[in-house]
C-alpha positions as CSV (number, residue, x, y, z in Angstrom):
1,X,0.0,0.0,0.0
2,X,1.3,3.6,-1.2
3,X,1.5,6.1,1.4
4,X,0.1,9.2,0.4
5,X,2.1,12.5,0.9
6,X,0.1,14.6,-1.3
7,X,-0.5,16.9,2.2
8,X,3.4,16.9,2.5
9,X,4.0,18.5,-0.5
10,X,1.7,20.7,-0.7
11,X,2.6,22.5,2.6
12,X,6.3,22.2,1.1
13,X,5.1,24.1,-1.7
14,X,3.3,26.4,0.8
15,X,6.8,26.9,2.4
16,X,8.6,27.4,-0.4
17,X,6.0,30.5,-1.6
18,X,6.4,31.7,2.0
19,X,9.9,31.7,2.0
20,X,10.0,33.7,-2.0
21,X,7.4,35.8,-0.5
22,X,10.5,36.6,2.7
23,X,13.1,37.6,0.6
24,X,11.1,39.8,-1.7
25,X,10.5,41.8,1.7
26,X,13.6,43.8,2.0
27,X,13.8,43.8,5.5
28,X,15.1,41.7,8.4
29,X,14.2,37.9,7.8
30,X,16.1,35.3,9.4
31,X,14.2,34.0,12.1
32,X,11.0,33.9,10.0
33,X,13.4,31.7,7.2
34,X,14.9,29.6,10.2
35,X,11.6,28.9,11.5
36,X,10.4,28.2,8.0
37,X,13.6,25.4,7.8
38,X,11.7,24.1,10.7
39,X,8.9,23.8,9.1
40,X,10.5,22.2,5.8
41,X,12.3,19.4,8.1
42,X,9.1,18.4,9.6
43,X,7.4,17.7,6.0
44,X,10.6,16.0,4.6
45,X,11.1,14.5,7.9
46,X,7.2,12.9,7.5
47,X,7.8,12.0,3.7
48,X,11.2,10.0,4.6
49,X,8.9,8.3,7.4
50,X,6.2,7.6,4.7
51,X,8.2,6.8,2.5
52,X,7.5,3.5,0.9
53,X,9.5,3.6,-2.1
54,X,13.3,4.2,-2.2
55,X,12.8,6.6,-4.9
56,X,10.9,8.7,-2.2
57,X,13.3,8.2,0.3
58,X,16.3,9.2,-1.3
59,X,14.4,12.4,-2.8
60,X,13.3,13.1,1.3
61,X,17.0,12.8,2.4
62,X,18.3,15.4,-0.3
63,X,15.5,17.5,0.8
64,X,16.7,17.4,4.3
65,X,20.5,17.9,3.2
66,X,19.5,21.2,1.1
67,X,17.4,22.3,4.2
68,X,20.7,21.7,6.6
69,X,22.1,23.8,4.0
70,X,19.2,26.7,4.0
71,X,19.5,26.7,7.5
72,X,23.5,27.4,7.7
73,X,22.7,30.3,5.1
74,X,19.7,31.7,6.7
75,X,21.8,32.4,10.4
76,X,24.2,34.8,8.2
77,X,20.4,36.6,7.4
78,X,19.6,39.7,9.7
């Protein structure tokens, strides 16, 4: 039985529209962005847990690794 994650990534792509909609702002971001890479762990945290296809999996942990990566940027963010 397939897991759906169609909820997953559809608040990911909610996320990821926040986060555009951040740096369009032109002011002080960061801790809205870090608490958005919250937010983007959980979902790709959930899709590696649903994940019943290793295909999916592997596409959750590069998620997570690009997130890791958004996160280390988004501290150097006032």
């Amino acid at each position: 039985m397939k897991a759906d994650v169609t909820e997953e990534i559809d608040r990911l792509k909610a996320h990821v529209a926040a986060a555009r909609a951040l740096l369009q702002e032109g002011e002080p971001v960061g801790r809205r962005l870090d608490f958005l890479a919250q937010e983007f762990n959980r979902e790709a945290n959930t899709l590696a847990s649903k994940a019943n296809h290793a295909g999916l999996t592997r596409v959750a942990l590069e998620l997570k690794a690009v997130i890791d990566q958004m996160r280390e940027q988004v501290q150097n963010v006032q």
